[in-house]
VEXDREN-2710 file (C-alpha; in Angstrom, 1 decimal):
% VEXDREN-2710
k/r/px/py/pz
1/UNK/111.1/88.0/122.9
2/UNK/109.6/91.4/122.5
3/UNK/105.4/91.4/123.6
4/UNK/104.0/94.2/121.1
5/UNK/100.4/94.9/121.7
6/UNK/98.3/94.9/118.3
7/UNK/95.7/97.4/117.7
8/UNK/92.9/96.9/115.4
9/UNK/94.3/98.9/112.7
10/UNK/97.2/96.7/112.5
11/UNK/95.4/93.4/112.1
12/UNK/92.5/94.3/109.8
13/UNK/94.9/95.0/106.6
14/UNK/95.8/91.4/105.7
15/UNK/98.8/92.2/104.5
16/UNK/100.2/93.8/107.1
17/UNK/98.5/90.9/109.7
18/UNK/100.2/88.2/107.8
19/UNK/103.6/90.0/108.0
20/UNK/103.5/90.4/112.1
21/UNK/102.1/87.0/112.8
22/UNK/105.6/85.2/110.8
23/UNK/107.6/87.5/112.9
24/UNK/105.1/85.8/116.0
25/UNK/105.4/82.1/114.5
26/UNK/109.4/83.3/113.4
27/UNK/109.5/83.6/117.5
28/UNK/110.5/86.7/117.0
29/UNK/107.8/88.7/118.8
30/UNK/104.9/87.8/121.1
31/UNK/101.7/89.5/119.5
32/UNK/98.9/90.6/122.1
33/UNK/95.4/92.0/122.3
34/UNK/92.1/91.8/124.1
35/UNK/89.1/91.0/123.4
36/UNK/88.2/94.9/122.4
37/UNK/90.3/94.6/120.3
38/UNK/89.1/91.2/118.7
39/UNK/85.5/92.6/119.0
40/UNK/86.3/95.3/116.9
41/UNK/88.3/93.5/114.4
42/UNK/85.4/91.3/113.9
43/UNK/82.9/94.3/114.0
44/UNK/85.3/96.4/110.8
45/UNK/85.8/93.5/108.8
46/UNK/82.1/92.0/109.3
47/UNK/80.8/95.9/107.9
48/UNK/83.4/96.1/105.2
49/UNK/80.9/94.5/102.6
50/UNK/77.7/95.6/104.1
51/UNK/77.3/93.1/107.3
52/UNK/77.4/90.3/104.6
53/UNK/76.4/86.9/106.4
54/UNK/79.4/85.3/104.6
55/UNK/82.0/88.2/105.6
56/UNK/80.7/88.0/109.5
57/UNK/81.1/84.0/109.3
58/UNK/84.9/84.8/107.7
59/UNK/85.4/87.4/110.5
60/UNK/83.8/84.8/113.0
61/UNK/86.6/82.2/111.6
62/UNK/89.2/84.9/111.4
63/UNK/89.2/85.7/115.3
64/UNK/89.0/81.9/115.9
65/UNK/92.1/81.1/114.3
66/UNK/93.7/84.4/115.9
67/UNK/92.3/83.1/119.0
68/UNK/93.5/79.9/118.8
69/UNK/96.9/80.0/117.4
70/UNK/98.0/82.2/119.7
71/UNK/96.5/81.4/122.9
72/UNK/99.1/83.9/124.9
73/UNK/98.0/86.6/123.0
74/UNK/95.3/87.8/124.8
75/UNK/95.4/90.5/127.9
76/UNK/92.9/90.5/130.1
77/UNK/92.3/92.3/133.2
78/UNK/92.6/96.0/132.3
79/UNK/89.0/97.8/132.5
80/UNK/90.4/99.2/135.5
81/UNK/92.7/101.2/133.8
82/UNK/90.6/102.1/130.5
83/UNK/89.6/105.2/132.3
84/UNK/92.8/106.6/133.9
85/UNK/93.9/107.0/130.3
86/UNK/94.5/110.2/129.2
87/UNK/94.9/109.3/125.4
88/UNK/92.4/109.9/122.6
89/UNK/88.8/108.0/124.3
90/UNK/88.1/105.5/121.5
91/UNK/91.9/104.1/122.2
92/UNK/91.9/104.1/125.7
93/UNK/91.0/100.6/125.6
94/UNK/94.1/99.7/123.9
95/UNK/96.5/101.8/126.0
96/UNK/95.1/100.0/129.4
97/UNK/95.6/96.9/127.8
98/UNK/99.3/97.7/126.6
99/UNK/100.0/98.8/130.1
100/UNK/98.3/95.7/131.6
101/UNK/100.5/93.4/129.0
102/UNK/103.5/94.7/130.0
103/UNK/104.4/95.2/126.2
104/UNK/107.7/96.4/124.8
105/UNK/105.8/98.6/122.6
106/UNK/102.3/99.1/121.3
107/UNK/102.1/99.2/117.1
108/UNK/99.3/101.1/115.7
109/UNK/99.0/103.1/112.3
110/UNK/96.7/106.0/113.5
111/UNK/99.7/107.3/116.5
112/UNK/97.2/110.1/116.8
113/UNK/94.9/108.9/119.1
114/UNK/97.7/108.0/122.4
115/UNK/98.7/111.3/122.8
116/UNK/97.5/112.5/125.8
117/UNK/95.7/116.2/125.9
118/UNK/98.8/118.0/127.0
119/UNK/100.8/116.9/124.1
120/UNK/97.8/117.5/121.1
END
C-alpha cells in the first residue's frame, strides 16, 4: 500500500477529501499528515464563515473523526527537519513530514511551494 502524505489543500475541499479517504478505507493507499497539518485544516475551515462557533465545533469534529479513523495517519517526529527544507517556508512543514513518513509521494494542489530556490 502506497503512504501519500496529505497537505491541507487536499483535505479542506470535501469533495476531493471524501474521494482520497475511499481509496484509504478501499486499502488502497495509506493517507498521512501531522498535526500542522490538522491545525491548519481546522484553522481554514473554522475562518471560512467568519470563526463561526458552529463552523469551529464542525472543524473540531472534522479532525476528530480524521483523527480517529485513521489512527496511522499521523507523522510525528519531524521539526527537526522543518528547517533543512529548502522549499517554499510556509510548506516546509509538510515536506519534513513527507520525508519523516517515508511516503511514496506527497499530493498537494499548490506544487508551487516544494520547489526548492534553485529550481523557481
Amino acid at each position: 500500500m502506497r503512504r501519500i502524505l496529505l497537505d491541507t489543500c487536499v483535505l479542506y475541499p470535501a469533495h476531493l477529501r471524501d474521494t482520497i479517504l475511499r481509496l484509504a478505507e478501499a486499502d488502497l493507499i495509506q493517507p498521512l499528515w501531522s498535526a500542522d497539518i490538522l491545525a491548519e485544516l481546522h484553522r481554514n475551515l473554522a475562518a471560512r464563515n467568519g470563526n463561526d462557533p458552529c463552523v469551529a465545533l464542525q472543524a473540531d469534529r472534522l479532525v476528530s473523526i480524521l483523527r480517529n479513523c485513521f489512527p496511522d495517519a499521523m507523522v510525528e517526529g519531524y521539526a527537526d527537519l522543518v528547517d533543512r527544507m529548502e522549499n517554499h517556508p510556509k510548506d516546509r512543514h509538510v515536506l519534513a513530514a513527507a520525508l519523516q513518513g517515508k511516503r511514496g509521494c506527497a499530493v498537494d494542489v499548490q506544487p508551487e511551494g516544494f520547489r526548492s530556490p534553485a529550481h523557481r
